[in-house]
N, C-alpha and C positions, 0 to 999 in steps of 0.2 A: 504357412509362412515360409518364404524363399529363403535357402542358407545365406543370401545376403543381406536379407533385413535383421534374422537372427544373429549374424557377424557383428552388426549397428548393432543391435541391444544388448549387444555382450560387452560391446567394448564400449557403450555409455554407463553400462552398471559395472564396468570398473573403476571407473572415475566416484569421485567426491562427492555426494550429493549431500545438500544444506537445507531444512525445514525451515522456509523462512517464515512462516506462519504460526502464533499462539495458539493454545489449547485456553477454551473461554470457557466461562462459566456464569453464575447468577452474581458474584463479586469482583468481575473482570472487571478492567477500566473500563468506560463506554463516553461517547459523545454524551456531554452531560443534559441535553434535554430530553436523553431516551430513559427509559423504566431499564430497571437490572432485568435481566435476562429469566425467567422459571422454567426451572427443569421438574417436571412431576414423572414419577414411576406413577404407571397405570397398569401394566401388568407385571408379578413377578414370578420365581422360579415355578412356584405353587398350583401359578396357573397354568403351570406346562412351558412360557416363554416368558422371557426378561425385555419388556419395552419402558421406554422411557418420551413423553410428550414434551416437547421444545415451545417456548414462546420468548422470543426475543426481536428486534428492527432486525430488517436487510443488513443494516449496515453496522453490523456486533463482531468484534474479535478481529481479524484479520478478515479485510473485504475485498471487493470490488465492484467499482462504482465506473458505470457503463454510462452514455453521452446521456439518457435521457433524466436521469438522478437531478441535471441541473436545467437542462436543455430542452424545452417542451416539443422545440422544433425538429429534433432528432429522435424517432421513436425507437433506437437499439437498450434491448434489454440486454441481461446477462444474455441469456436465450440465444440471442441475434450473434453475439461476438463468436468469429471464425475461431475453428480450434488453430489452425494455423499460424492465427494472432495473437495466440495466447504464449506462443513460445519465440520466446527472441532472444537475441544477443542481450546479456545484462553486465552495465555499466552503473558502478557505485562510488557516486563522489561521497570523498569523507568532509564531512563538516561536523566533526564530533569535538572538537576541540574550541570552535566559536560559540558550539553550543553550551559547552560548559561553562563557560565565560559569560557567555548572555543568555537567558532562555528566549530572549525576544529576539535573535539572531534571525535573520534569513537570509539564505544563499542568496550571493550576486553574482553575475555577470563576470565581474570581475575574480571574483571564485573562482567560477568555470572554467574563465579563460588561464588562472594559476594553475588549476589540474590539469588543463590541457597541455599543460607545457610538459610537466613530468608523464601523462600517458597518451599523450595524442588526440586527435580529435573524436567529440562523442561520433559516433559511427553512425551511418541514417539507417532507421528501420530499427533500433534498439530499444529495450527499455531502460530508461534513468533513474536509478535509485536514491535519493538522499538519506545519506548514515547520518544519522545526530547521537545516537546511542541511548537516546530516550526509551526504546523498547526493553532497557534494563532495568528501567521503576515498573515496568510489570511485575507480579500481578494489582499494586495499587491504585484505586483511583484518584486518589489525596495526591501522592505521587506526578501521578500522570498530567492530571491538571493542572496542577501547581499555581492554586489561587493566592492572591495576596489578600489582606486585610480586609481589602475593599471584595472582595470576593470576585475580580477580574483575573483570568486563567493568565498561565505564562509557559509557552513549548514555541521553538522554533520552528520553522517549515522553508520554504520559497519565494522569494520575490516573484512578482508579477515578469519583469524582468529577464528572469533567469527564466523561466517558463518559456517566455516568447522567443529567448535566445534559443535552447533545446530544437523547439520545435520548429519554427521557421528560418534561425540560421543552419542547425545540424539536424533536421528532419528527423528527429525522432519518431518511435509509434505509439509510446505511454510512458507513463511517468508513477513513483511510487515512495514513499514515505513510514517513517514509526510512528508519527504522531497521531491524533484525532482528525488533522484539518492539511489540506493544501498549503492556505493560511498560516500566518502565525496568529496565537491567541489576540493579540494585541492589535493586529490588522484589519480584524472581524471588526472593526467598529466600524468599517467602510463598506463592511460587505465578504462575501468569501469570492472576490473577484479574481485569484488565481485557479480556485476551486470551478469558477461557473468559466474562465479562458479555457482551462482544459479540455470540459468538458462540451463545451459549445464550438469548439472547433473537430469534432469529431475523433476525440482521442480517450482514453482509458484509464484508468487507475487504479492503485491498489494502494489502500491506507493499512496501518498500524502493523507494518512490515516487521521481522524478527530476524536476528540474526546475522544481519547486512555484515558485522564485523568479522565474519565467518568466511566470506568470499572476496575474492579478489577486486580490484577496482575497474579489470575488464580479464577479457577469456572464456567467461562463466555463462552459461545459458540459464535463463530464465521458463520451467515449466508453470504458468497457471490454471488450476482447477477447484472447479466451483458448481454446486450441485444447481440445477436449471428448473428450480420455481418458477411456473409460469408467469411469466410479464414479471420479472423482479427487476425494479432499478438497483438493485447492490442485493450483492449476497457473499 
């Protein structure tokens, strides 16, 4: 390694770095049509090494959901995604405050364009983060989904809207959230039609994000990694 790459990775690990990703388990929250997660020990110290067998969905704990998850037409897996794409500029609008208020809030346009006035325009090439602060009923799933009576979920997400703004007015490269869904709960009765926009337009994602309220609203670079099971649409 050239002392100028090592100059860069010295003076990046001086800087602040943020875990923005959960530690999951077989009692994590999870999209609620999936099985809890099982973790079985198959070997242990006894037998010389300590392993442990995983069986849970691509898309358990903190993911990423690549174009073809919705998009039949787009064949990129995890697999496929440049490591170069995985690192951007990150930009996190706060909407933890409307969320509190409503859990059926979704970011508007009209949002975006408020935040834009206190930080400037989202930058093209970036990733867009939405804070709701939802990633604080972790580790619950009663929490997280926040059913009512009728046993209809309740968690904020993004308008359709604000999506298309991001991306075609301010050329973003991906987009990223706490919750379960693109979607707000309540929106899925139409369909996860910001969920399937995203992704059918050749863009990226990363659900049940942590920590958002950790980093700043721009400045901050975004590193994503993710272990590359063959042909995984999310992992």
């Amino acid at each position: 390694m050239s002392n100028n790459v090592q100059a860069l990775f010295n003076q990046l690990k001086s800087k602040e770095w943020v875990d923005l990703t959960h530690t999951f388990g077989p009692d994590s929250p999870r999209f609620p049509q999936f099985h809890p997660a099982e973790f079985k020990t198959i070997f242990t110290h006894s037998d010389g090494f300590f392993v442990k067998e995983y069986t849970f969905p691509g898309q358990y704990g903190t993911h990423i959901d690549p174009p073809v998850h919705f998009y039949k037409d787009d064949d990129r897996y995890v697999e496929d995604l440049p490591l170069k794409d995985l690192v951007l500029p990150l930009v996190v609008i706060d909407f933890s405050q409307q969320a509190a208020k409503s859990p059926d809030a979704s970011l508007s346009v009209k949002d975006i364009k408020a935040w834009e006035k206190t930080h400037g325009n989202i930058p093209e090439g970036s990733f867009v983060a939405l804070r709701t602060d939802w990633s604080k009923r972790w580790p619950s799933q009663e929490k997280f989904a926040n059913s009512d009576s009728t046993g209809q979920n309740h968690y904020p997400a993004w308008s359709l809207e604000a999506l298309k703004y991001i991306y075609e007015v301010r050329h973003a490269a991906a987009n990223g959230h706490e919750t379960f869904d693109t979607d707000t709960a309540t929106q899925q009765q139409d369909g996860l039609v910001g969920e399937y926009y995203v992704l059918s337009h050749g863009h990226y994602q990363v659900e049940l994000l942590d920590n958002l309220d950790r980093v700043p609203a721009t400045g901050a670079e975004i590193l994503i990694s993710v272990p590359k099971a063959e042909k995984a649409p999310g992992f």
